[in-house]
N, C-alpha and C positions, 0 to 999 in steps of 0.2 A: 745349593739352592737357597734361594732369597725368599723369606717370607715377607708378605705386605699386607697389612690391610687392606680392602678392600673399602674406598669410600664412596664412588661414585654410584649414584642410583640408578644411571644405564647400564653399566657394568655387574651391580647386585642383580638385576629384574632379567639380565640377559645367564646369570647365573640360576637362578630360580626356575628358570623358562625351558630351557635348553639343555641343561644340568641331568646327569643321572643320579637316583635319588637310593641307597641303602639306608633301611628301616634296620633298628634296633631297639631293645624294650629299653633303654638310655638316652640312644643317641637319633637323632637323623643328620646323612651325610648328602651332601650335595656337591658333586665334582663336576664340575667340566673339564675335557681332554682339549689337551692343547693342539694343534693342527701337528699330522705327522711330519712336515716337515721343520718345525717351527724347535730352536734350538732350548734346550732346558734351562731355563730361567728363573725370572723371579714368578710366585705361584701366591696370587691373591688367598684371601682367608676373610673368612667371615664368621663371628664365633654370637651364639644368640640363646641366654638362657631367660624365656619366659615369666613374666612377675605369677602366671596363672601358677607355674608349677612352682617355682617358690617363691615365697613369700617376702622374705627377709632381704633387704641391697647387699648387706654384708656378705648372706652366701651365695646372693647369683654372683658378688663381684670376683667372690673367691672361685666359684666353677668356673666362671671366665679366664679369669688367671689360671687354672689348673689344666682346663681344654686348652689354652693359648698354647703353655709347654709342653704339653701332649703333642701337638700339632710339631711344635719345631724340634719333639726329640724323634718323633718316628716317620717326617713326612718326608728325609731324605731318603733314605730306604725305600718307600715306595716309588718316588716321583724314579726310580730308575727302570722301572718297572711299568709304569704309565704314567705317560704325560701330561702333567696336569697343566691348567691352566688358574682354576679356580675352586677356591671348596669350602664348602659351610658346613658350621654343627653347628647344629641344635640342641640343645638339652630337652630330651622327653621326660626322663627319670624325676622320682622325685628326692628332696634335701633332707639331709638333719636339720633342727634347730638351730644347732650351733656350726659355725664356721670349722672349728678346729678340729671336727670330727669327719671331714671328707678331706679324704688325702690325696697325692698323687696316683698314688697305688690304685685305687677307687677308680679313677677313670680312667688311666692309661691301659688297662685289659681292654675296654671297651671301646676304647677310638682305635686302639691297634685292630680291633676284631671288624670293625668294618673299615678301615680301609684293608685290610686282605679281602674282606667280602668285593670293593670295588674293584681291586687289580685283577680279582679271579672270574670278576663280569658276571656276577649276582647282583646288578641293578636293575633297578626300572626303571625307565626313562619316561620322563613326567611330562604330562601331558600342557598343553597350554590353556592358561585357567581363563 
C-alpha cells in the first residue's frame, strides 16, 4: 500500500462529503472506501492538527509527523480489511508545552483504536454540510 498526500481540493471536499466520520476524544477519522471492485492501491491521507487546539508550530509540526507514521505503520493491516480510498485525521486532543514530551506511543493507541472502530463499521456517515 502506497501512501500519498492528498493535495487536491476536489479530491479533499469529496473526502469530507462523502467520507465516514469516527469520533474520538483525540482524533477524528475521515475514510472513504474505495469502490469494491477497484484494486488496493495507493490510499490518499490528509493529516490536520488545529492552531485552536494547539498553540505552538513546533508541536502541531511534531503531531503531524507522529500522525503521519502512525498512519504508514498501521494502515497496511487495515487497508486488507477495507478498502480505502481516502483518510483524514484530525487532532481533537489537546498538546504538552513542549515537543519532546508527545511520543509515538501517545498517539499510535489512538489512531490504531479508530481505525479498528472504522473496519468494524462504527461510523457515521456525514452528512452534507
Amino acid at each position: 500500500v502506497v501512501l500519498r498526500p492528498l493535495k487536491e481540493r476536489k479530491a479533499i471536499q469529496e473526502l469530507w462529503t462523502t467520507g465516514l466520520r469516527v469520533v474520538h476524544p483525540m482524533l477524528l477519522l475521515v475514510v472513504q472506501v474505495a469502490d469494491a471492485g477497484a484494486p488496493p492501491g495507493s490510499v490518499g491521507y490528509v493529516v490536520s492538527v488545529p492552531r485552536r487546539r494547539v498553540k505552538k508550530a513546533v508541536v502541531r509540526s511534531r503531531i503531524r509527523r507522529l500522525l503521519r507514521e502512525a498512519l504508514r505503520q498501521l494502515l497496511p493491516c487495515f487497508v486488507l480489511q477495507l478498502p480505502l480510498r481516502a483518510v483524514a485525521l484530525v487532532w481533537r486532543g489537546n498538546a504538552p508545552e513542549h515537543p519532546a514530551r508527545i511520543r509515538l506511543h501517545d498517539v499510535l493507541p489512538a489512531v490504531q483504536e479508530v481505525l479498528q472502530q472504522a473496519v468494524s463499521g462504527s461510523c457515521v456517515r456525514s452528512s452534507s454540510e
